[in-house]
C-alpha positions in Angstrom: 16.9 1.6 26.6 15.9 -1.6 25.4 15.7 -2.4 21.4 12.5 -4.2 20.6 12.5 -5.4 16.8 9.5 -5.6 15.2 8.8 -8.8 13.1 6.7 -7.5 9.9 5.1 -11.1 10.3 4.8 -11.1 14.0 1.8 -10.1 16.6 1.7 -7.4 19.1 -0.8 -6.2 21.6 -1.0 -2.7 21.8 -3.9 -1.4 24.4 -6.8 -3.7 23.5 -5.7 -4.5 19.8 -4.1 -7.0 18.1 -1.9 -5.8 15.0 0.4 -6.9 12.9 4.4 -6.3 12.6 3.8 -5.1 9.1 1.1 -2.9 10.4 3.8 -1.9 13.2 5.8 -0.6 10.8 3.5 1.4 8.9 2.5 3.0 11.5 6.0 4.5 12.1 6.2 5.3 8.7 3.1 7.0 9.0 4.4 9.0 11.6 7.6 9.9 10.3 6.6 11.2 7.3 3.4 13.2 8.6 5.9 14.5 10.8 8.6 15.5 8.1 6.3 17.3 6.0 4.5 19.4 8.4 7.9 20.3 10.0 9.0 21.1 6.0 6.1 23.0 5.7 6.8 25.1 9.0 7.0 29.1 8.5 9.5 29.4 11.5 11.5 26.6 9.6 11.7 28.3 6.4 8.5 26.2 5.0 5.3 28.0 3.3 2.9 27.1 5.8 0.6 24.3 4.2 1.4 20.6 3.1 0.7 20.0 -0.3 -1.0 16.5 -0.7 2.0 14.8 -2.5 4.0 15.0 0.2 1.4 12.8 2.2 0.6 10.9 -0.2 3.0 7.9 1.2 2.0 8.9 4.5 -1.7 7.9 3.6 -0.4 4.7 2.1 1.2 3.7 4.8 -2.3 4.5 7.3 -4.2 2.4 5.4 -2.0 -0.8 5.7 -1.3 0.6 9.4 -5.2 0.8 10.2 -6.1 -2.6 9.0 -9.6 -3.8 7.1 -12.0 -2.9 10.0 -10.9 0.6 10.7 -10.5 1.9 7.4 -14.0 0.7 6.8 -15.5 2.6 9.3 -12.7 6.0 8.5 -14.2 5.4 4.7 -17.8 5.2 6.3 -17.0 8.6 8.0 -15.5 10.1 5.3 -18.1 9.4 3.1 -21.2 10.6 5.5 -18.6 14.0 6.3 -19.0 14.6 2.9 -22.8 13.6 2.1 -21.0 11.2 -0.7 -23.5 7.7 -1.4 -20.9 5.3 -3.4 -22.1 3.0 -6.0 -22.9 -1.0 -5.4 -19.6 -1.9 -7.6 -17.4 1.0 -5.0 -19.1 -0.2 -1.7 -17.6 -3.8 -3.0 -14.3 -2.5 -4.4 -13.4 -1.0 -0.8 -11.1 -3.1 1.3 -7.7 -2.9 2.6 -5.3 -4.6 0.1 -2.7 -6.3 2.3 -5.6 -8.7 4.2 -5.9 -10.3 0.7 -2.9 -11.7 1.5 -1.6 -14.2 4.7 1.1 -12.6 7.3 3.5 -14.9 5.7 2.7 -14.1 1.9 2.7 -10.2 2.8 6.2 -10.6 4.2 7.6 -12.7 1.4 6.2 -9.6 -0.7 8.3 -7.3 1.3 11.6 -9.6 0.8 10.7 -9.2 -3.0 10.3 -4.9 -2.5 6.8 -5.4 -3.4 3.3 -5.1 -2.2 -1.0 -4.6 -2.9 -2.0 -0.8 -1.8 -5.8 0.6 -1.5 -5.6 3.4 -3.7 -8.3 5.9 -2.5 -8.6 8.0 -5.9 -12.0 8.7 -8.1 -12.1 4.9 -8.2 -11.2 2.9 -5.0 -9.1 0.4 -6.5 -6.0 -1.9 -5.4 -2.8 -1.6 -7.3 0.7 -3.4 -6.8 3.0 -0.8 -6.3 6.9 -0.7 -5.2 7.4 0.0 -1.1 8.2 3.1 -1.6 10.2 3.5 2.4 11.5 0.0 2.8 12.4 -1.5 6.3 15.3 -3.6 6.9 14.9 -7.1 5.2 12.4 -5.6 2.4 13.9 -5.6 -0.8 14.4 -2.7 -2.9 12.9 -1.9 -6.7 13.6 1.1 -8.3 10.0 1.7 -9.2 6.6 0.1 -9.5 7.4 -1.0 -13.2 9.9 -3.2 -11.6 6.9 -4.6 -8.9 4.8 -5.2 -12.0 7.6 -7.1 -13.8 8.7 -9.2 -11.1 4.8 -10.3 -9.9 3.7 -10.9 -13.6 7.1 -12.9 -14.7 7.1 -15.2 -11.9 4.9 -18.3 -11.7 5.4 -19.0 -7.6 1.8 -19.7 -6.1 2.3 -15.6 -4.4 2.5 -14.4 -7.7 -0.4 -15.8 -9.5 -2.7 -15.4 -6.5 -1.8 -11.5 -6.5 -2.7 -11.6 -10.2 -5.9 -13.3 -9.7 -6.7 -11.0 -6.5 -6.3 -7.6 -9.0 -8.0 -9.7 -11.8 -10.9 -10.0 -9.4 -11.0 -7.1 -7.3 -9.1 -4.0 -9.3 -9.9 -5.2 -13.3 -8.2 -1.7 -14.1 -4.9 -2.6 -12.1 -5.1 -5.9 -13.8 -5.2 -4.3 -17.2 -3.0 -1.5 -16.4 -0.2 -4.1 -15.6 -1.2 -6.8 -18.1 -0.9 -4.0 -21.0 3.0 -2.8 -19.8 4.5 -6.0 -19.3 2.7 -6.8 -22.7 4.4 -3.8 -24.2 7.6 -4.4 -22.7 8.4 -7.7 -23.8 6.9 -6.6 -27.3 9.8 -4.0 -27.0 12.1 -6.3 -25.9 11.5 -9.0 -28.8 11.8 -6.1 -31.2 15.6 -5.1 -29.6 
């Protein structure tokens, strides 16, 4: 069998698509954990028969950064028309996928670092910088998305302050969110 790595900032052609390594890589995530939880939630296995939404919650992550900007627009569009839902002007704009803000090459210095920008598909469509929760080989770890906020907002390299401006832009609440912890933490911190 040969090994084929996958290059988070690489290309690959896969049928008549171009995609990403990073978005390679999501999509095995994707699958795995789909995979995990239905066979948790398997009554022959022991399991009580459903999937609770938690435990797909990284799954769906992991299908938006896999799907890319185009397709998620039109599963959104779907979605939305299943369900007879209009969104608001200020949604329609809010609703992109979070890792084309950034280049290949900035989205895999952001995976060295254990960090990276997530749609967030909740009452409010928003972006948020969150911790990679299932990192590959060559990510870097964080123990949770506190330590993602900390680590974008204390450094000044050109990746961190566009990711700042990006949720100051396009997710205000993120933006404020983070702004308000690291505010509270360092008011903590002088106080120690």
């Amino acid at each position: 069998m040969a090994v084929i790595p996958i290059d988070a900032a690489g290309e690959y052609l896969l049928g008549n698509g171009l995609y990403s390594g990073h978005q390679l890589q999501c999509a095995i995530h994707c699958a795995h954990s789909v995979a995990r939880a239905y066979e948790i939630a398997d009554i022959a296995k022991g399991g009580g028969g459903s999937v609770d939404w938690i435990d797909i919650d990284d799954a769906q992550k992991e299908a938006v950064d896999a799907m890319g900007p185009p397709a998620m627009r039109q599963v959104i569009a779907e979605a939305r028309e299943f369900n007879d839902f209009a969104p608001t002007r200020s949604e329609a704009a809010c609703v992109q996928d979070a890792a084309s803000l950034l280049t290949a090459e900035e989205n895999a210095q952001a995976c060295a670092e254990g960090w990276s920008l997530f749609t967030h598909f909740g009452e409010c469509v928003e972006i948020r910088l969150e911790r990679i929760d299932s990192p590959e080989e060559g990510d870097g770890v964080l123990p949770d998305d506190a330590a993602a906020r900390l680590r974008v907002w204390s450094r000044a390299t050109p990746l961190h302050l566009k990711v700042i401006d990006i949720l100051k832009a396009s997710s205000p609440a993120e933006h404020a969110r983070i702004e308000a912890y690291v505010h509270d933490r360092e008011a903590g911190d002088a106080h120690a």
